[in-house]
N, C-alpha and C positions, 0 to 999 in steps of 0.2 A: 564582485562576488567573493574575491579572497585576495590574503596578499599577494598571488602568485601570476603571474603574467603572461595572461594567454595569448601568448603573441602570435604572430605570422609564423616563423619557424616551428610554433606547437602546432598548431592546424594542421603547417604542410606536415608534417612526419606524422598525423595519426591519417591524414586522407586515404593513403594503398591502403592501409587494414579493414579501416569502418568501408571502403568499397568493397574490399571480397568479402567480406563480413556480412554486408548487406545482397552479396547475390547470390550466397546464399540461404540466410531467411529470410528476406523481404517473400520468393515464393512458396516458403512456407506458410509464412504469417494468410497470404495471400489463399494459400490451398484450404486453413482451419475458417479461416473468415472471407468467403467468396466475392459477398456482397460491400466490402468495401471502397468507397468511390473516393473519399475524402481523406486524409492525414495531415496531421498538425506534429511536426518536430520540435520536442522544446528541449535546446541545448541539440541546435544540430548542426555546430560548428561550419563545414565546410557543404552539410549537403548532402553528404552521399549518400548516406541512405533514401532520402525522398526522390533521389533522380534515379535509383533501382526501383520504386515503387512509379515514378515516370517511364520507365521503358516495359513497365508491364502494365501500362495504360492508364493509373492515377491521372487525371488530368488536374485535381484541386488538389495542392499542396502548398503547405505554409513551413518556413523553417524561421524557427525563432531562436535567438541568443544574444549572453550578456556580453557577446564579445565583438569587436567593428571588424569582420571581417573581409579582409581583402574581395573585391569582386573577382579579380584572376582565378581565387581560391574555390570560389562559389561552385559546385555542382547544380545547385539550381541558377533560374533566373532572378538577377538581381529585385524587380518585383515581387519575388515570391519569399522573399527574406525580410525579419524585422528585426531590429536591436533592442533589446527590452533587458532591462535590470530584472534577474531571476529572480534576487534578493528580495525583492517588494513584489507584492498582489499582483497577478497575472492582469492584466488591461484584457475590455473583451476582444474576444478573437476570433467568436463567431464558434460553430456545433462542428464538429468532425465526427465522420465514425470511424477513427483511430486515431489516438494519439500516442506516440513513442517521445521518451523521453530516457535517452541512454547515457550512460557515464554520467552525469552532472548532477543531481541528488546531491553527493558529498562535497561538493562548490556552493552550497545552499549554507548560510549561517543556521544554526540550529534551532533558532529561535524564528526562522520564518520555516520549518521545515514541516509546518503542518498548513501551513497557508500553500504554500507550493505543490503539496500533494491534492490541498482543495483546490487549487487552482487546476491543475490537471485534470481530475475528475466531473471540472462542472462544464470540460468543453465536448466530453465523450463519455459515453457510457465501457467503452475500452482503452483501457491501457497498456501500451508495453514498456514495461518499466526496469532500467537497471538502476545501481549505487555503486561505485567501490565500498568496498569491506574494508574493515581496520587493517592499518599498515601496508593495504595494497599498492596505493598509488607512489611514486618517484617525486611527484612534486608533492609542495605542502598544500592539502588540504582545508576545509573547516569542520566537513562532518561527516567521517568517515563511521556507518554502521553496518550492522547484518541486516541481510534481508528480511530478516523477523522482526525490525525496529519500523521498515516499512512497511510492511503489512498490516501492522498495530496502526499505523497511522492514515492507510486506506482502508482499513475494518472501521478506521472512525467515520469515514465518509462512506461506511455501506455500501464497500468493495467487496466483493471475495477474490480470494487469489489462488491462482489454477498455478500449479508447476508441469506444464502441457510441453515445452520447449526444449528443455536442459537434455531432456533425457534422449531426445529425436538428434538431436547437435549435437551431445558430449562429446564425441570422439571425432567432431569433424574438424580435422587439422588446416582448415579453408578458413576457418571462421577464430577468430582474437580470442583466447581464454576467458578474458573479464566480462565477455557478451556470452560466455556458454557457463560459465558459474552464475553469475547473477540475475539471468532476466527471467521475470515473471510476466503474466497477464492476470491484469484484476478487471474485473466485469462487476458493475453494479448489481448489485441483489434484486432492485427492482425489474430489470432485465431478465425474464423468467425465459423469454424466448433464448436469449442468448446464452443462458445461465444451463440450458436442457442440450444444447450444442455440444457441450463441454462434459467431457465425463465425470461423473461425481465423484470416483476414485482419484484423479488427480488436480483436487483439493490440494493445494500446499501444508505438508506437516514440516517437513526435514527439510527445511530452508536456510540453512545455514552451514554449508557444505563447500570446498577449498575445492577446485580444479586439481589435477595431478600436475598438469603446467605451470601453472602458480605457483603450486610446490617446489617444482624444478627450479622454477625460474627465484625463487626465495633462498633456496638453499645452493643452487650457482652462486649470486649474489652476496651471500655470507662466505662461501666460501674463498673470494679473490676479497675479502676484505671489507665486504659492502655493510651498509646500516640498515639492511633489512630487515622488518621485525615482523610479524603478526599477531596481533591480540589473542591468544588462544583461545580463551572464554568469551562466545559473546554472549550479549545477554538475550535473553528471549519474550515475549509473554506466553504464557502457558494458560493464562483466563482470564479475557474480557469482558467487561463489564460486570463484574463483582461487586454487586452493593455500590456502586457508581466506581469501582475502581478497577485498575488493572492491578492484577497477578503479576509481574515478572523474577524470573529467576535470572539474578544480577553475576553471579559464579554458583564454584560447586555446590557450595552452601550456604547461598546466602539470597535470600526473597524478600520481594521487594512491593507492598500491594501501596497502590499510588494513586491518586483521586486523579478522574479525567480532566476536571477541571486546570491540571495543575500543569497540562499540555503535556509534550513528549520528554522520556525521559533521561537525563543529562549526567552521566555519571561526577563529573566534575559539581555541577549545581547539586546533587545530592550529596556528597562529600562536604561542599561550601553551606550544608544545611537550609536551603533554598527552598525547599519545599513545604508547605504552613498542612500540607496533609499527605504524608510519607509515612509507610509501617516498615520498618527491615526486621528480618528473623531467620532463623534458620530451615527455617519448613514453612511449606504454603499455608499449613491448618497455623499454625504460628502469626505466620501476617494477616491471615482473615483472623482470627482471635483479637487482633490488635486496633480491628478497625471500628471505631468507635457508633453505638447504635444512633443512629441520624432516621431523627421520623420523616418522613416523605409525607408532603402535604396532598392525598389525594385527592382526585379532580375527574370529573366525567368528561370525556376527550368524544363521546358522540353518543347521543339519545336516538334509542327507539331503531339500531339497527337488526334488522329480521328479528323482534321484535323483544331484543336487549340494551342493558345499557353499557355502555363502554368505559372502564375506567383506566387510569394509571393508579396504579397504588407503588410502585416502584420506579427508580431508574431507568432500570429496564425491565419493567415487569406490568402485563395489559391484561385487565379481568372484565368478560362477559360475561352480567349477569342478568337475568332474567327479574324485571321489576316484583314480578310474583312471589319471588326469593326470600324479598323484605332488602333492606338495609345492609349495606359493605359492614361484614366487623372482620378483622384480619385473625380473631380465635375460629371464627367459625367457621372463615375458610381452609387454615390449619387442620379443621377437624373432620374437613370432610364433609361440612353439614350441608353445602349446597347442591343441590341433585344434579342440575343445568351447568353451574356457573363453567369456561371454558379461560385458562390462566397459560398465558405463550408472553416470547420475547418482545413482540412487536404487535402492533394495531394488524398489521398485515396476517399475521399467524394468526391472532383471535379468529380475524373475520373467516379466515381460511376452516376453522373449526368449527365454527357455526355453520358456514354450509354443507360442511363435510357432515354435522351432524343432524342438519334438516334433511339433506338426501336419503337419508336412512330412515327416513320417517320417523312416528312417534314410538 
């Protein structure tokens, strides 16, 4: 997974922390989500957190990682652990309803760092999810980002992400800095049950946020002479799926709108001119100006539903229209001419509109 060599002695000296660590969220996690019976750890070195999720009665648990870990080390049973190269496509592993994957994100090469997130996502509809942040970790990394680098990358797979955790923990001096900074839960959108659990206020905005302990522990660190740094600017997205592209603001002043196609984005491969569809500018109306007009070949994606027809005419962009209508022209929808027609992000919004606006009669 990286050049750096997770060996016996790295395991044992993170095992006391990820233990107290995990007794005291695992009953949290356990008090927001009641009903969970199953969890799948991926990157869960020694174990401990699934064997606090075994002593509050989890009976199915899987702990998976890139590393051959000692069985002495194991908090779970050796049966319940598997060694798997993170680096490459997740093998199946079968449905959990939770999956936790902490610290180990930034052990991920960057270039598998969106297969590893789909990987995650297609074995639960929850995830609990951390990264080190730039400069955070002591050993060398591969991909160290903000949290708003992953979230862009579980918004591709039709996550949303809840900041429900940080705020409940932050001051709990029981629990490892880098687990009360970083971790989020992303829930599938599809998951409407799950998604109405969750209060719609704590929606992830301000994701990109340094512990006060981090702080201390950065600025100790430089102070006896250490090489600790932290990237100050990270970069963020501010608006996806724009005209099929991300938004991101890269620094103070400088925006970056970036075709999805062209995977996640790599400060270094942007510098190395790597990307065949990249806008930078100094303002966001600046990078959308820049992005070049590409016709979308529209296509009717379902006939005759409650008695419309379904189109895509955009990336991301889904129009109900009424056969009675006449004919898709994209001036006359601009102009307002159609009385019915109903235009949302998803196949899922349209239909939501049209029932919304059958119930209401004619």
């Amino acid at each position: 997974m990286s050049n750096q060599s997770y060996d016996e002695k790295y395991h044992a000296a993170r095992l006391e922390g990820a233990a107290s660590s995990a007794a005291v969220v695992v009953p949290l996690l356990l008090e927001l989500f009641p009903w969970v019976t199953s969890v799948v750890d991926v990157g869960c070195s020694t174990g401990a957190w699934l064997h606090q999720f075994q002593l509050h009665g989890i009976s199915r648990v899987l702990g998976v990682d890139g590393a051959d870990i000692p069985p002495r080390l194991l908090q779970i049973n050796v049966s319940e652990f598997r060694q798997i190269d993170l680096s490459q496509p997740l093998p199946p592993l079968g449905r959990f309803e939770l999956v936790l994957s902490l610290e180990v994100g930034d052990c991920i090469p960057s270039e598998a760092a969106q297969q590893f997130v789909t990987g995650l996502t297609s074995m639960s509809d929850l995830v609990v999810f951390s990264a080190a942040v730039p400069g955070q970790s002591q050993h060398q990394t591969l991909h160290e980002r903000w949290p708003s680098y992953w979230s862009a990358l579980f918004a591709d797979c039709r996550f949303a992400c809840f900041d429900i955790l940080r705020e409940r923990l932050w001051y709990d001096q029981r629990v490892d800095w880098w687990y009360l900074q970083n971790m989020l839960v992303f829930v599938s959108e599809f998951r409407e049950d799950l998604l109405n659990r969750l209060p719609s206020t704590r929606r992830a905005c301000m994701l990109d946020i340094v512990h006060p302990r981090a702080f201390e522990c950065f600025r100790t660190e430089a102070r006896f002479g250490g090489d600790a740094q932290l990237m100050l600017y990270p970069f963020r997205v501010i608006e996806a799926g724009y005209e099929g592209y991300d938004i991101l603001q890269i620094d103070t002043d400088k925006f970056l709108a970036l075709a999805k196609t062209e995977g996640a984005y790599s400060p270094e491969k942007l510098a190395a001119g790597g990307y065949s569809r990249a806008y930078v500018g100094a303002s966001r109306d600046e990078v959308k100006a820049r992005i070049p007009l590409e016709i979308f070949p529209v296509r009717l994606v379902e006939e005759g539903y409650q008695g419309y027809d379904i189109l895509q005419i955009g990336v991301n962009k889904f129009l109900a229209l009424l056969p009675s209508d006449g004919a898709y022209s994209p001036e006359k929808l601009a102009a307002g001419g159609y009385e019915h027609a109903h235009l949302a992000a998803s196949i899922k919004k349209v239909k939501r509109a049209i029932l919304a606006r059958s119930s209401q009669g004619p």
